[in-house]
C-alpha positions in Angstrom: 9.0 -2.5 34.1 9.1 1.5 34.2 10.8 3.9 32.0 13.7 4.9 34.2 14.8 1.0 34.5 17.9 0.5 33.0 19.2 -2.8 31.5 21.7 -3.0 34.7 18.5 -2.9 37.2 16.3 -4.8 34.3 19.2 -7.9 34.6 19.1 -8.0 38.5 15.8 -9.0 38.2 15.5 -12.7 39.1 13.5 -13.7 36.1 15.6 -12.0 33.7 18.5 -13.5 36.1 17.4 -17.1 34.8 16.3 -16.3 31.6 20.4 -15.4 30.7 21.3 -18.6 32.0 18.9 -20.8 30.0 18.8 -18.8 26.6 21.8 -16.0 26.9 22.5 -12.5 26.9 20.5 -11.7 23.4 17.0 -13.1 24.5 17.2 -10.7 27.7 18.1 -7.6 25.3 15.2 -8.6 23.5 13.1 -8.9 25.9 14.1 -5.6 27.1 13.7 -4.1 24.0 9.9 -5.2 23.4 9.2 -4.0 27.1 10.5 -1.0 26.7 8.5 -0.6 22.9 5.3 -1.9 24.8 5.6 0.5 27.5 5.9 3.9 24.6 3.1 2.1 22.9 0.7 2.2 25.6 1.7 5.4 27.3 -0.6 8.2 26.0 1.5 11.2 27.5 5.2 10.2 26.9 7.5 13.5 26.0 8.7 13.4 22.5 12.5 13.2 22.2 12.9 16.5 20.7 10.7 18.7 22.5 11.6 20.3 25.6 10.7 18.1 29.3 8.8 21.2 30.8 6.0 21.1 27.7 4.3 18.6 28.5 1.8 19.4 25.7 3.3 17.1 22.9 3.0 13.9 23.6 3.9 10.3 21.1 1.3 11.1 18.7 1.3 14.7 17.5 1.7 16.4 13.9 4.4 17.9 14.1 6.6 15.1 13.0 7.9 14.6 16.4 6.8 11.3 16.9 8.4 8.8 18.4 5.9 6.4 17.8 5.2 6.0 13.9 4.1 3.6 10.9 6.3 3.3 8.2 6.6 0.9 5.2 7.5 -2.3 4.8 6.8 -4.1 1.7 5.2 -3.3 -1.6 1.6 -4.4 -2.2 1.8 -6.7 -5.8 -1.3 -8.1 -7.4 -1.2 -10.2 -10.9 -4.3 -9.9 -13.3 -4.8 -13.1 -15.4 -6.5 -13.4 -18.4 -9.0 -16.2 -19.0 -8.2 -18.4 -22.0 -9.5 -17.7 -24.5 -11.5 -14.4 -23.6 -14.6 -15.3 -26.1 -17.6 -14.6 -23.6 -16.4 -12.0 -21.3 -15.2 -9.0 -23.2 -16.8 -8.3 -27.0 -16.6 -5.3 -29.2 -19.0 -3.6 -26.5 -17.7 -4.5 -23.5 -15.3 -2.9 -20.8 -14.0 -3.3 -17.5 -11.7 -1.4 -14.4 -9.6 -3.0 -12.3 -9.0 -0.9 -9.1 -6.0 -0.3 -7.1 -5.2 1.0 -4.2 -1.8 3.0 -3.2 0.3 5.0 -0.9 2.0 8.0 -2.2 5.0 8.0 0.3 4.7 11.1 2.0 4.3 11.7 6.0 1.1 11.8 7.0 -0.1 13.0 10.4 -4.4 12.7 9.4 -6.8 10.4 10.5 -7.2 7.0 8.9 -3.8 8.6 6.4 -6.8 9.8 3.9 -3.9 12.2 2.7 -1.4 9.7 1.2 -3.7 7.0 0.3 -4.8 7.0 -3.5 -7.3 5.1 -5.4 -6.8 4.0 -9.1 -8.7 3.1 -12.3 -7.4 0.8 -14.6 -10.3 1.1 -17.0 -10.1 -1.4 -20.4 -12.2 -0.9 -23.0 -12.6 -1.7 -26.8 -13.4 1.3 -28.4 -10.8 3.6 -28.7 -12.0 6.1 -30.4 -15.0 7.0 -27.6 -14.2 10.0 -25.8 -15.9 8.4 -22.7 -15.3 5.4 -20.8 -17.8 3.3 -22.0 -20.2 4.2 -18.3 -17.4 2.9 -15.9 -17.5 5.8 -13.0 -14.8 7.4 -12.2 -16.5 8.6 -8.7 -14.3 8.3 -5.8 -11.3 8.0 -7.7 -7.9 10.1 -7.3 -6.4 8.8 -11.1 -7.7 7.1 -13.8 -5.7 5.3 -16.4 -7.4 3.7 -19.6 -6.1 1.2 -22.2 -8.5 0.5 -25.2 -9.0 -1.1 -28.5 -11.3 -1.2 -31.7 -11.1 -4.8 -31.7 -12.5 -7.8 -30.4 -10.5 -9.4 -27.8 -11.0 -13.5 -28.3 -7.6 -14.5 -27.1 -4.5 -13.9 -25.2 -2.5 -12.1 -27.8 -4.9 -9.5 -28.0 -5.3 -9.1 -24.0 -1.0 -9.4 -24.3 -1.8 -5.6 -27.0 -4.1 -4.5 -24.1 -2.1 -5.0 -21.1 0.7 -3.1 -22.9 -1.3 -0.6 -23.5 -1.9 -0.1 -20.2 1.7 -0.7 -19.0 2.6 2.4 -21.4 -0.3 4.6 -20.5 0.6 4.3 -16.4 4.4 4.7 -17.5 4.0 8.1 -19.7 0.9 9.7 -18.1 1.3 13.1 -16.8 -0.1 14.2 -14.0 -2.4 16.9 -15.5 -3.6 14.0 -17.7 -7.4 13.9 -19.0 -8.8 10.5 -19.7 -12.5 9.6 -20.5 -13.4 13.4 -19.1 -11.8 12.5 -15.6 -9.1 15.4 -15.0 -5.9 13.2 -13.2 -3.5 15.7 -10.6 -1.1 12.7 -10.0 1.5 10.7 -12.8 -0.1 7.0 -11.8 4.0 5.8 -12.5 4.3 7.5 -9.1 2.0 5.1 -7.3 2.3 1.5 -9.5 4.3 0.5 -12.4 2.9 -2.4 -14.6 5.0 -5.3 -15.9 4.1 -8.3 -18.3 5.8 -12.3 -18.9 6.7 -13.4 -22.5 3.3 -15.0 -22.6 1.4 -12.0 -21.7 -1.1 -14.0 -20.6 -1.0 -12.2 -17.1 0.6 -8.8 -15.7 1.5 -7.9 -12.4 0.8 -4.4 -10.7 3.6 -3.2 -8.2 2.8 -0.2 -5.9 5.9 2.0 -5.6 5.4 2.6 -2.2 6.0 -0.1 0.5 2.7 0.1 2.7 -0.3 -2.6 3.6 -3.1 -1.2 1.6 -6.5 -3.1 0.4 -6.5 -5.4 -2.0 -6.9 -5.0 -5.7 -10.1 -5.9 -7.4 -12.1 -6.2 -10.4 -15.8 -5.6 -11.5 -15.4 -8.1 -14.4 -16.7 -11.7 -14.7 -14.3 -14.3 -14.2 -14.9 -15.1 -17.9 -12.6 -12.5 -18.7 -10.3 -12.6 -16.2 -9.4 -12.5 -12.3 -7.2 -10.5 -9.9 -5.6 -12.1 -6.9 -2.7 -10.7 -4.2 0.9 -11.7 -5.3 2.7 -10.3 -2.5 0.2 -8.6 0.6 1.4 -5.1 1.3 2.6 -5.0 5.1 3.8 -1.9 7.4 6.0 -1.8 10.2 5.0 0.1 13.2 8.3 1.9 15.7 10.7 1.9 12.9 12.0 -0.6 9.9 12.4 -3.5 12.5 11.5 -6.7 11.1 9.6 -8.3 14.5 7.1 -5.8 14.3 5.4 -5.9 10.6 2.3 -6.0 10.9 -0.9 -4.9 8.5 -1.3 -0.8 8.8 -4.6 -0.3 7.3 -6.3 -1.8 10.4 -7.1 0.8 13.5 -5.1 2.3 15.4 -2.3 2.2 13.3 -4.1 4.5 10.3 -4.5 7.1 12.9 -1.0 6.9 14.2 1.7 9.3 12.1 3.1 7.5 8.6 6.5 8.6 7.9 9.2 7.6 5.1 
């Protein structure tokens, strides 16, 4: 198939000719549409829609949002933090923990690997709220931190429940000029996730606010506490919101290919 094909030429072709008659009309304009989606795909050097034919210098994948080829989002990465019953061995009046999660702040994003729009978050508990540190979690590598503490020993799920909303509160009211534990935030975290917790608050769930496959969620606490696990895996959508097509963006080439919203 070439590019100047059209669908009159594309149904005189004897394949395409039989495929009508044994599955109809539709399956040969999809087929043509996923040729024709291939073909920009592989193409290197096709001439962007909006830019002139003579200037042959922009091609599918440039910066200067031109793009007809593009990732975009397609569903929002959810992960669900569970409490262990109980609590009794994993988190005392010394302990703490982070839970850290991963986002997409829903600009366009023309850079290699989309290091621009891709944030990473610390959920840091700990239970002593009156320490003007973190308790030694790092913050290295970090773009926000968020902290939820207490001066009391958590031994069971109603004080985990006064934790998590904590938390939940902290993430919905934080500024973006925030300081917490000495670790100066530039972004509001409610612009990246939002927290919510069940009657029983013996779980809560972490939504990201932008649709986009990002990495998982984890924890560096012992299950004794408490584990994190994927409710609903992120995914992307590469040529447009089209449904055939989702696929996971943080894998190469897509995170070099322009993200747009």
């Amino acid at each position: 198939m070439k590019y100047t094909l059209s669908w009159q030429d594309f149904m005189r072709q004897p394949a395409n000719q039989i495929l009508k008659e044994s599955k109809g009309i539709h399956a040969c304009k999809q087929k043509f549409i996923q040729e024709q989606n291939k073909l920009m795909w592989m193409d290197p050097v096709m001439i962007t829609e909006n830019q002139s034919p003579a200037d042959a210098s922009h091609n599918s994948i440039n910066s200067d949002g031109g793009s007809s080829q593009f990732v975009t989002g397609n569903t929002a990465h959810v992960s669900t933090f569970t409490w262990a019953t109980g609590l009794t061995p994993g988190f005392t009046s010394s302990g703490q923990f982070g839970i850290t999660v991963n986002a997409i702040n829903g600009e366009s994003d023309f850079s290699k690997g989309h290091v621009n729009t891709r944030k990473k978050i610390l959920l840091a508990f700990t239970t002593s709220s009156y320490s003007p540190d973190l308790e030694g979690i790092s913050t290295a590598g970090y773009d926000i931190v968020v902290s939820a503490s207490s001066d009391l020993t958590v031994k069971d799920v109603n004080a985990s429940g006064s934790l998590a909303e904590a938390l939940k509160v902290a993430v919905a009211g934080q500024a973006a000029g925030a300081i917490v534990g000495g670790f100066t935030n530039t972004i509001a975290p409610s612009s990246l996730i939002s927290l919510a917790l069940p009657v029983s608050s013996a779980s809560f769930t972490i939504t990201n606010a932008t649709k986009a496959a990002v990495a998982n969620s984890t924890t560096d606490i012992a299950s004794t506490t408490g584990s994190i696990a994927v409710t609903t895996q992120g995914t992307d959508t590469f040529f447009g919101d089209v449904g055939g097509q989702v696929f996971d963006g943080i894998l190469k080439p897509y995170t070099d290919m322009p993200r747009k919203y």
